[in-house]
Structures are given as C-alpha cells and as structure tokens.
N, C-alpha and C positions, 0 to 999 in steps of 0.2 A: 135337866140337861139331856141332849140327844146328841152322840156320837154319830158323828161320820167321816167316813175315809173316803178320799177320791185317789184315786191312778189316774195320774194323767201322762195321757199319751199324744204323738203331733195330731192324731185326728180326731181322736176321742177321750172322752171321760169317763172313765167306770165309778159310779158312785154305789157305795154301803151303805146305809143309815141303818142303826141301831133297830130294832126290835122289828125289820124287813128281812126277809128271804132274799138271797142272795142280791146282785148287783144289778144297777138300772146303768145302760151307755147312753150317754148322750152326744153329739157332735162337738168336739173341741171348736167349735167356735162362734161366733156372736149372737146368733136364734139358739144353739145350745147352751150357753152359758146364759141368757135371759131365760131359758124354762127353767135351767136349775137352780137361778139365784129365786125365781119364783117361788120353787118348791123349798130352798132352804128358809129364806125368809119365814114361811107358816112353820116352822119345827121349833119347838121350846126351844128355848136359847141352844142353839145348834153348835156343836164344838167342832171344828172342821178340821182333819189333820191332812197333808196334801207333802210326797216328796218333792222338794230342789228335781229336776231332770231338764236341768240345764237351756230353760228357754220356755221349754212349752208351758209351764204353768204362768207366765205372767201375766195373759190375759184373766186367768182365774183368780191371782191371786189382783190383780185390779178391780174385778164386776165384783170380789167379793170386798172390799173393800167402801166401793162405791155403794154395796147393798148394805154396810156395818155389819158382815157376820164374823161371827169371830171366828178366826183360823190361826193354824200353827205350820210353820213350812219345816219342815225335818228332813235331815240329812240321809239320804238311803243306803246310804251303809249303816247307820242305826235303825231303819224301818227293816232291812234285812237281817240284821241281828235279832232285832224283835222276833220277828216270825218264825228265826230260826232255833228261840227260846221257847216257844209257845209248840214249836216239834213240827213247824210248818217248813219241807223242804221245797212246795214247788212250788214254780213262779209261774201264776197266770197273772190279765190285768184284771181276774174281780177279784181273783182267789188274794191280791195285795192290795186292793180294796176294802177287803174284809178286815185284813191283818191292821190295816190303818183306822180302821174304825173300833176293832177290837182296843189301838192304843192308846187311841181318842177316849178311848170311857177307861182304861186302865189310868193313863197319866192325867187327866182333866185337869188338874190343879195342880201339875209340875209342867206343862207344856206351856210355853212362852207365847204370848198372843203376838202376831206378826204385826208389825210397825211402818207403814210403805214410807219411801225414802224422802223428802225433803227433795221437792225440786231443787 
C-alpha cells in the first residue's frame, strides 16, 4: 500500500505520497487532475486521503473515481486534530499534505473508502 495526502485548494493540488520528499502541486484542474490520476494509477494500491473543503475537491474526487483509485474524503476538523496530535501546529498546503498522507498510512484499514452518490 502507498499513502497519499492531497490539500486541495480552488487552484491547486498539493500532493504527498509516501516514501517522497516533500509535496509535488499540480493545477486543480482537468490537464492536472489527468497527470495525477496518471501518476496515482502506477502506485501500489494507492490509499488516497483528501479534506471535504467545501466544493473544490469534487472534480478530484470524480477523476478519482473514474480512474477506481481508492480514496477517503475526511472531515477537516478531524484532519486538524490529527495534525494537531502528531505536535503539527502550522498550516501550509503541503505541510497538510504531508499530515493527510501521514493518516493515510496511520489509519489505512480504519478509513472508509468513498462511495460517489447514485445519480
């Protein structure tokens, strides 16, 4: 399994992946969301953890969907708590990147695989 965290912002993506130096951005939208569903596709079964922020993630969480990678959508006031358990107080978008990939490989088989709705 390989952990990753994405921060997703309205313009961009900060992606972690497990066993990388720090965070790769891509552009929040549809030539960046086809390089990264590229790049997550080739990763062992990729566990992808991504906050709710209220809009912007639904094209990601759709290309990911469309690509069948597995992902977890998590409430950011528990990705904040997180972080803030691990002794992380400050907020960048890779530095909660990191923290989202870090929960990715902590919770991996307590994180709930996201379900897209039923038209």
């Amino acid at each position: 399994m390989t952990a990753v965290g994405i921060d997703v912002g309205k313009a961009a993506l900060d992606v972690a992946i497990e066993g990388k130096a720090g965070a790769m951005r891509v552009p929040n939208s549809v030539a960046g969301l086809r390089k990264l569903m590229r790049l997550l596709v080739k990763l062992e079964q990729a566990r992808v953890v991504v906050e709710a922020t209220g809009g912007y993630e639904d094209a990601l969480l759709e290309a990911c969907c469309d690509a069948e990678v597995w992902f977890a959508r998590v409430n950011p006031r528990q990705a904040r708590h997180f972080a803030r358990a691990t002794g992380d107080v400050a907020k960048a978008d890779a530095i909660d990147a990191q923290m989202l990939c870090l929960m990715a490989r902590m919770f991996a088989d307590r994180l709930q695989r996201y379900n897209a709705p039923l038209p």
